[in-house]
DSSP file (Angstrom, degrees, kcal/mol; ACC not computed):
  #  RESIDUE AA STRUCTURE BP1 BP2  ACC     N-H-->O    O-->H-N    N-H-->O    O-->H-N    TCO  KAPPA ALPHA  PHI   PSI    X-CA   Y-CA   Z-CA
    1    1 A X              0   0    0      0, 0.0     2,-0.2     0, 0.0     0, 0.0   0.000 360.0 360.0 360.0 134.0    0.0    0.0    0.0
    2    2 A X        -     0   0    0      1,-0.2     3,-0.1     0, 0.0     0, 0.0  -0.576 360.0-106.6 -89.9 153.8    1.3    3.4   -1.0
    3    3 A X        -     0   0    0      1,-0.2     2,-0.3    -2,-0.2    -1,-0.2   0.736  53.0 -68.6 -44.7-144.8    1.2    6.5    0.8
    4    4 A X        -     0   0    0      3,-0.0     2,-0.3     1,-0.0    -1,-0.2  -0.810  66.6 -88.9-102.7 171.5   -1.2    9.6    0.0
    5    5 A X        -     0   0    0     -2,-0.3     2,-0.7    -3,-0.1    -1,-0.0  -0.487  48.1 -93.3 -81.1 146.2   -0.5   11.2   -3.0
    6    6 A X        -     0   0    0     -2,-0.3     3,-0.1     1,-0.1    -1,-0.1  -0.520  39.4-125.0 -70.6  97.0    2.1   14.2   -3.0
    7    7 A X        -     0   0    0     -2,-0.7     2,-0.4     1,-0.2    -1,-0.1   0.216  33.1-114.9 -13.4 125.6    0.2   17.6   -2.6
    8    8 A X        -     0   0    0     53,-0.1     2,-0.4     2,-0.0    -1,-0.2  -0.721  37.0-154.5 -91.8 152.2    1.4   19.7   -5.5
    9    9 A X        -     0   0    0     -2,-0.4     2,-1.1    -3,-0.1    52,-0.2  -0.798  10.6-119.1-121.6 157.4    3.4   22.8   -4.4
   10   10 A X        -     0   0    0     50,-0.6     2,-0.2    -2,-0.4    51,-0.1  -0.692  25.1-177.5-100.0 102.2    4.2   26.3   -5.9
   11   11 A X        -     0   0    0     -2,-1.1    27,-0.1     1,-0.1    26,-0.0  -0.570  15.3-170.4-106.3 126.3    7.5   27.3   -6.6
   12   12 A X        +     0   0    0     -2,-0.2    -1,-0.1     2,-0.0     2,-0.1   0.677  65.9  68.2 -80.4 -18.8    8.5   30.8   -7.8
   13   13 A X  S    S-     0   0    0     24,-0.1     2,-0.5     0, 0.0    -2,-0.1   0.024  76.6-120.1 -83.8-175.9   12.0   30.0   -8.6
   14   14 A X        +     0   0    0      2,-0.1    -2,-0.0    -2,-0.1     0, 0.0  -0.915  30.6 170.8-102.8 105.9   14.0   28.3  -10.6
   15   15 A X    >   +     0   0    0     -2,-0.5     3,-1.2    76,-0.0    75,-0.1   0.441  30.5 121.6-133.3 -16.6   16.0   25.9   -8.8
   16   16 A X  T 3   +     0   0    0      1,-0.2    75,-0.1    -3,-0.0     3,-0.1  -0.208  65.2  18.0 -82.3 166.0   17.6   23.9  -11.2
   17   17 A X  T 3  S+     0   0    0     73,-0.3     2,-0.5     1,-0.2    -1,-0.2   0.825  88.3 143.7  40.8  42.5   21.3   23.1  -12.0
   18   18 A X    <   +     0   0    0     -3,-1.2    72,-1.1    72,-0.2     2,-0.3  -0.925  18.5 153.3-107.8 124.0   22.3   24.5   -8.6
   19   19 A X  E     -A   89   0A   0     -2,-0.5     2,-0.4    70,-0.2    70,-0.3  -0.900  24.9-148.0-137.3 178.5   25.1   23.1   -6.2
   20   20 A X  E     +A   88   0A   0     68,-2.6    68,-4.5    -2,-0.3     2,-0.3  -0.989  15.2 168.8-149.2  94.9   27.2   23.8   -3.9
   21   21 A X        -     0   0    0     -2,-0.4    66,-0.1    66,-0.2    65,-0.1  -0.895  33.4-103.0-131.9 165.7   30.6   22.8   -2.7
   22   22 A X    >   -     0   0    0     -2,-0.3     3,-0.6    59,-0.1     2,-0.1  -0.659  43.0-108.6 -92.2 160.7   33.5   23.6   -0.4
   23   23 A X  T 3  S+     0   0    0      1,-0.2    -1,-0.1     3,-0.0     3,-0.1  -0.162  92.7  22.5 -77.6 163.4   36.4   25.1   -1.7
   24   24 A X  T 3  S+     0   0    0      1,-0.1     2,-0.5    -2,-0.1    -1,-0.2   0.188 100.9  96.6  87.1 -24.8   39.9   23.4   -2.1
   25   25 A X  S <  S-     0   0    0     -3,-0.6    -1,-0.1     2,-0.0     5,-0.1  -0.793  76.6-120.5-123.5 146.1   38.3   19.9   -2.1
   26   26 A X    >>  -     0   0    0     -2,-0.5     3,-1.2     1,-0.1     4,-0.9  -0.332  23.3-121.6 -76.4 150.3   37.4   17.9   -5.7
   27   27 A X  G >4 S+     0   0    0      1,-0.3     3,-0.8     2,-0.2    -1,-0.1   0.857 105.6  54.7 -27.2 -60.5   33.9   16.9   -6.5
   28   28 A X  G 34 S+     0   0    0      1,-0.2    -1,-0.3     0, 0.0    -2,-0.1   0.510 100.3  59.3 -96.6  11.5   34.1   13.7   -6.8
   29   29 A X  G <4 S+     0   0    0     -3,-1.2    -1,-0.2     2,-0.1    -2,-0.2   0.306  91.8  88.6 -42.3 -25.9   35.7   13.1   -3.4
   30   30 A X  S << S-     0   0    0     -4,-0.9     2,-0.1    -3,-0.8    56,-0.1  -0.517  76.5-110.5 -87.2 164.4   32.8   14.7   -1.2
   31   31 A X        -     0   0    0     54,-0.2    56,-2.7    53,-0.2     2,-0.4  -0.326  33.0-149.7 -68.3 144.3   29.5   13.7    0.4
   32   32 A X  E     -b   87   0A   0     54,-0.2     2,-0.3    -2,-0.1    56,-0.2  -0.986   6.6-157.5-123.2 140.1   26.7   15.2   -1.2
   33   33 A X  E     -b   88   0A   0     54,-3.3    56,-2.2    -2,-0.4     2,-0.5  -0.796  24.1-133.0 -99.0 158.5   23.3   16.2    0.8
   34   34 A X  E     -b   89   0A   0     -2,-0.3     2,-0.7    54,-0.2    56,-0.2  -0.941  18.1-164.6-123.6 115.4   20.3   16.4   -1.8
   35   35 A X  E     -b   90   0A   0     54,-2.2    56,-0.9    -2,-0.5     5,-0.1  -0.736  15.8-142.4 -77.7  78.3   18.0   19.7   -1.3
   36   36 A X  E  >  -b   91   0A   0     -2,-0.7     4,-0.8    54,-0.2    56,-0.2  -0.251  22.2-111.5 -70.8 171.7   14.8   19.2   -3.1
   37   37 A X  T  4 S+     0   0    0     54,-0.8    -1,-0.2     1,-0.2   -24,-0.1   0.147 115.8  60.5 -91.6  33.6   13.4   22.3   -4.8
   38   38 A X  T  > S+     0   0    0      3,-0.1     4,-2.3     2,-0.1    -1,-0.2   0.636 106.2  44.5-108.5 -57.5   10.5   22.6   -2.4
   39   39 A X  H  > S+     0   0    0      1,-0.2     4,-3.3     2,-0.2     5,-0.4   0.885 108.9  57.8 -48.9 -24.9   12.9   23.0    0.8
   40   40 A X  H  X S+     0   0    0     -4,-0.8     4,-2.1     1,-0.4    -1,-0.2   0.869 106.4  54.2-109.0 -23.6   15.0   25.5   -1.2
   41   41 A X  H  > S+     0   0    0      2,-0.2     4,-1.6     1,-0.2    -1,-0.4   0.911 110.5  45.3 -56.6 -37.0   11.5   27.4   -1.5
   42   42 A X  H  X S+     0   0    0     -4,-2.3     4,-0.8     2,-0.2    -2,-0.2   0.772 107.6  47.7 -73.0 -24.8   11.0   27.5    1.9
   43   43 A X  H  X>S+     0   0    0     -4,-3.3     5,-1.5     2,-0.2     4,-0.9   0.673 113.9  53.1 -89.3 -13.8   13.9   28.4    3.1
   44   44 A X  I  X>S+     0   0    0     -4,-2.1     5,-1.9    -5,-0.4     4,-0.6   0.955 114.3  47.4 -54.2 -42.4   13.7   31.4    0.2
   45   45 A X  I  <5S+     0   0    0     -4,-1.6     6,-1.0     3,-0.2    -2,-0.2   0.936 125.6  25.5 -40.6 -72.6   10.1   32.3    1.6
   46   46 A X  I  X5S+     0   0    0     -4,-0.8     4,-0.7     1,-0.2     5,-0.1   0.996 133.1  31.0 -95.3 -65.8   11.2   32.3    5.4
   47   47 A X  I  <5S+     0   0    0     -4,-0.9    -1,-0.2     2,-0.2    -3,-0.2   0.706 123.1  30.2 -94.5 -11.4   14.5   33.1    5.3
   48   48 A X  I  <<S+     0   0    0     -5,-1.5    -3,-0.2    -4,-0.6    -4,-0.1   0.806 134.6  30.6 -94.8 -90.3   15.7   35.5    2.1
   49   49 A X  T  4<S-     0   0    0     -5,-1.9    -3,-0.2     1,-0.1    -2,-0.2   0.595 102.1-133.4 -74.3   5.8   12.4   37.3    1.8
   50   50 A X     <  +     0   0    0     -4,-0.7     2,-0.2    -6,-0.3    -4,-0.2   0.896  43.0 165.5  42.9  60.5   11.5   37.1    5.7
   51   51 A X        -     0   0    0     -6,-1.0    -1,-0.1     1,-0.2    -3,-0.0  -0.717  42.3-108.4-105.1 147.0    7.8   35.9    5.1
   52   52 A X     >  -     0   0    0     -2,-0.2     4,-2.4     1,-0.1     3,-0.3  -0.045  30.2-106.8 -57.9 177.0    6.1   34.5    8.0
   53   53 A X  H  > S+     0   0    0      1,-0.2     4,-1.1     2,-0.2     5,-0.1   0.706 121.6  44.0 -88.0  -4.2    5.5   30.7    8.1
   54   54 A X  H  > S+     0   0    0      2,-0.2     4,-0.9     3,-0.1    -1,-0.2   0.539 112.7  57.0-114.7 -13.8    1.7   30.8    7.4
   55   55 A X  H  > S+     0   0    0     -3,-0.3     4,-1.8     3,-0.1    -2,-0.2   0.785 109.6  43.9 -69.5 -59.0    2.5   33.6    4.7
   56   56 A X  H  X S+     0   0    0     -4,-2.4     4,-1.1     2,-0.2    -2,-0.2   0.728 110.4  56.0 -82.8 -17.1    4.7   31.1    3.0
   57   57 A X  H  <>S+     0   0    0     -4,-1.1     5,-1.8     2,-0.2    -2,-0.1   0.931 108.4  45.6 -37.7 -67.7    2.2   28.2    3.4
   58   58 A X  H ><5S+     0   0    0     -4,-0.9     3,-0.5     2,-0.2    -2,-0.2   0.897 110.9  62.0 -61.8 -34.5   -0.5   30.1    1.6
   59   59 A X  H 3<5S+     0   0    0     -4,-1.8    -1,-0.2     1,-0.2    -2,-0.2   0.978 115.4  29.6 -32.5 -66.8    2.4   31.0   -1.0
   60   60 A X  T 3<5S-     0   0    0     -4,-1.1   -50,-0.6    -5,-0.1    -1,-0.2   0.024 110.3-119.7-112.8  34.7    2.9   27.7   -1.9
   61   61 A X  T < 5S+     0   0    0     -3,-0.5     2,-0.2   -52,-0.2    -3,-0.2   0.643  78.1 111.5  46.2  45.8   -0.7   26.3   -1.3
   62   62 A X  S   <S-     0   0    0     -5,-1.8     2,-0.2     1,-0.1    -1,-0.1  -0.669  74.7 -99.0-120.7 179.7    0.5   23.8    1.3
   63   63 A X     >  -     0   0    0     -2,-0.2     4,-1.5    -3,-0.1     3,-0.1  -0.425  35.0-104.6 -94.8-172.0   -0.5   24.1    5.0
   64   64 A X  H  > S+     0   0    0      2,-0.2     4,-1.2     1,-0.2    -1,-0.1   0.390 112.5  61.3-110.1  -9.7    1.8   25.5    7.4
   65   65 A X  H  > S+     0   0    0      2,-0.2     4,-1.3     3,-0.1    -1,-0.2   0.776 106.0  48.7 -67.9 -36.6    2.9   22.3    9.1
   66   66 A X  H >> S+     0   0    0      2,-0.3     4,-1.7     1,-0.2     3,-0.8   0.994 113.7  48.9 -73.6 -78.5    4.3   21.0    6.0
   67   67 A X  H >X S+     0   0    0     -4,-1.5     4,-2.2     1,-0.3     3,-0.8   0.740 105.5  54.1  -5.9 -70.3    5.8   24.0    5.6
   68   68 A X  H 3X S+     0   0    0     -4,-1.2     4,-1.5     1,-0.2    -1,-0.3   0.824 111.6  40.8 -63.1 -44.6    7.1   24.0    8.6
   69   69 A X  H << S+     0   0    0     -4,-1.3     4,-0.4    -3,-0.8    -1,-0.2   0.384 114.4  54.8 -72.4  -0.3    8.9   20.3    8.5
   70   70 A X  H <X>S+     0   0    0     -4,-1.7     4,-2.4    -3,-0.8     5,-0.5   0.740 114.9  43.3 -81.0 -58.7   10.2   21.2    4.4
   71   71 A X  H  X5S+     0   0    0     -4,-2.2     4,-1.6     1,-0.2    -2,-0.2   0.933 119.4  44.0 -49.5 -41.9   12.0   24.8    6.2
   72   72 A X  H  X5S+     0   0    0     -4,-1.5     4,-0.7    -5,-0.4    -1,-0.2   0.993 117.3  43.5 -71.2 -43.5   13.3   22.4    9.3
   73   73 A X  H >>5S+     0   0    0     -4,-0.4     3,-2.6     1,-0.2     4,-1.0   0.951 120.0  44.4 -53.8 -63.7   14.6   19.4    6.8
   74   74 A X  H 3X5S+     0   0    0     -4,-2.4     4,-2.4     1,-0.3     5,-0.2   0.793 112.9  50.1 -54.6 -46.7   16.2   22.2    4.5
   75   75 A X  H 3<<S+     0   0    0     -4,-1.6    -1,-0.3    -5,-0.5    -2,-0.2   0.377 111.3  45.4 -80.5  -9.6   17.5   23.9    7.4
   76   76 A X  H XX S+     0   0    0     -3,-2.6     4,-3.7    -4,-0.7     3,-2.8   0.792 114.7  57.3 -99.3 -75.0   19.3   20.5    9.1
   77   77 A X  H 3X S+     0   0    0     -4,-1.0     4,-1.2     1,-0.2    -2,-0.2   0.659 104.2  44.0  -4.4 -63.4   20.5   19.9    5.6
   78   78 A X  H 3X S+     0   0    0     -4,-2.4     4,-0.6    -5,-0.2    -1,-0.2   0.459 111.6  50.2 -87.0   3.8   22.2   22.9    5.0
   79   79 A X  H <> S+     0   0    0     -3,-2.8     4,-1.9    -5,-0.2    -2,-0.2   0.773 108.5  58.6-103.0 -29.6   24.0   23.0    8.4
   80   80 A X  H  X S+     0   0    0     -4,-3.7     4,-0.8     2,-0.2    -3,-0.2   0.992 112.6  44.0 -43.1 -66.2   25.1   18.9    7.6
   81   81 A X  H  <>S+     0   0    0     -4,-1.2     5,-3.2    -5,-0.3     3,-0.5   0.819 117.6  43.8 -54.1 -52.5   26.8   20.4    4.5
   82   82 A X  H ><5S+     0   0    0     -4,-0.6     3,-1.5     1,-0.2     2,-0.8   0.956 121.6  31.1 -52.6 -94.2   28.4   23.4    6.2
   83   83 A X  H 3<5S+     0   0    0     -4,-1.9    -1,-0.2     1,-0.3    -2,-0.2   0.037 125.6  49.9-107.9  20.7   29.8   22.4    9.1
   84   84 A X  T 3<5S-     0   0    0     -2,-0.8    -1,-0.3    -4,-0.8    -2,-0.2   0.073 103.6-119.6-120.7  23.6   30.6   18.7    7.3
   85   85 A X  T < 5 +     0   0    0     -3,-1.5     2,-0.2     1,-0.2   -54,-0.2   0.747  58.9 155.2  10.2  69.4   32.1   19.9    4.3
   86   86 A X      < -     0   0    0     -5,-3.2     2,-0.3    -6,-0.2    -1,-0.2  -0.805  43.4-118.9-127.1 172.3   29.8   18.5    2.4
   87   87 A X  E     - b   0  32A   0    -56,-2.7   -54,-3.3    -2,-0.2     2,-0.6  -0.506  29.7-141.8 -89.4 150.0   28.5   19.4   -1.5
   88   88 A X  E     -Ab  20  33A   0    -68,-4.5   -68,-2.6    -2,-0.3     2,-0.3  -0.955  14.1-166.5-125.4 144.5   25.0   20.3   -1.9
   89   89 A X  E     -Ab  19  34A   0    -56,-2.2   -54,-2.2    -2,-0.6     2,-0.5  -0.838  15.2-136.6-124.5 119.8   23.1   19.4   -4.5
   90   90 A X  E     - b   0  35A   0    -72,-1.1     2,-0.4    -2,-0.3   -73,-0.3  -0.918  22.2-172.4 -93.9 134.2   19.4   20.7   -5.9
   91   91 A X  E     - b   0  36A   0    -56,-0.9   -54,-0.8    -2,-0.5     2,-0.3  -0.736  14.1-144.9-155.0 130.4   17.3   17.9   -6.8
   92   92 A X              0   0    0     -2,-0.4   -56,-0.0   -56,-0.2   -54,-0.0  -0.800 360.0 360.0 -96.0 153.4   13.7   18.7   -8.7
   93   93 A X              0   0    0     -2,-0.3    -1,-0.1   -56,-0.0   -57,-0.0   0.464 360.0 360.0 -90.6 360.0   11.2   16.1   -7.7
């Protein structure tokens, strides 16, 4: 049995053919974390344009709990990468 089906979301950006790696060390030696383009709206929403979280729900026509666990994953995700020198990677679903 499969879950429920995946709530479509609205993205303003473009997200694609972005990554991210630290400097000095070669590609294909690193870890990569994978960033889907739904987190990397949410943390654009919250944290670049400094929309509240129920602001950036109704943005992207999800509720504001979902929201709120894409902005925490994204946000765990990009502090693994930092402070584990690892490359990040944007992923479309």
């Amino acid at each position: 049995m499969s879950g429920r089906r995946r709530k479509s979301r609205n993205i303003d950006a473009d997200f694609s053919e972005i990554c991210f790696k630290p400097c000095g060390i070669e590609r294909t030696s690193l870890e990569r974390v994978v960033i889907f383009e739904d987190e990397m709206e949410a943390i654009r929403l919250a944290d670049l344009e400094s929309m509240y979280q129920q602001e950036c729900s109704d943005r992207m026509g999800i509720s504001r709990t979902t929201f709120s666990r894409l902005v925490e994953s994204a946000r765990k995700k990009i502090a693994d990468a930092l402070l584990n020198k690892k490359a990040i990677r944007v992923k479309i679903r």
